[in-house]
C-alpha positions, 0 to 999 in steps of 0.5 A: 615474290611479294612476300620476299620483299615484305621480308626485307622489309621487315628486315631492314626495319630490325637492323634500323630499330634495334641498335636504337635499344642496344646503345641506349644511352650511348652517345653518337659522335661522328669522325670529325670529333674523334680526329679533333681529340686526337690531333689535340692529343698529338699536338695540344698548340694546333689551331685549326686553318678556319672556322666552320661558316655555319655551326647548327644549335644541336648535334641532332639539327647537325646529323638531320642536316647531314642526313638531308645531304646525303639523301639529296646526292643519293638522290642525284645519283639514282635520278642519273642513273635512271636518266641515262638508263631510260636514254639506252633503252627509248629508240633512238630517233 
């Protein structure tokens, strides 16, 4: 059993390390870029409703805050889920 989740690990180490090589020089953009160039595209006088409140200095300060969310509502759910879990399981009283 042990050995099987040194496996994984390993594996999930690979998936996490090698597209870093394969795309070298690529850039990363997200989905909010790519639907701004095409609305701009589709319709070049749109103005948008509003600005954003807070605009990071660097796509990598943006992606590291977008990763912390992430990591912070995963968190929330799992500690849920857990919480829930342990409240079916302890006798009830």
């Amino acid at each position: 059993m042990k050995s099987n989740n040194w496996l994984l690990i390993v594996l999930i180490a690979i998936l996490m390390i090698v597209p870093l090589f394969v795309a070298q020089g690529a850039e990363f953009g997200g989905a909010d870029g790519e639907a701004e160039v095409a609305i701009t595209e589709i319709q070049p006088d749109y103005t948008p409703w509003f600005a954003p409140v807070f605009e990071p200095p660097s796509g990598e300060i943006e992606s590291a805050l977008f990763a912390a969310q992430a990591a912070a509502g995963a968190a929330f759910i799992a500690y849920y889920f857990g919480y829930k879990q342990g409240q079916r399981r302890s006798p009830q009283s």
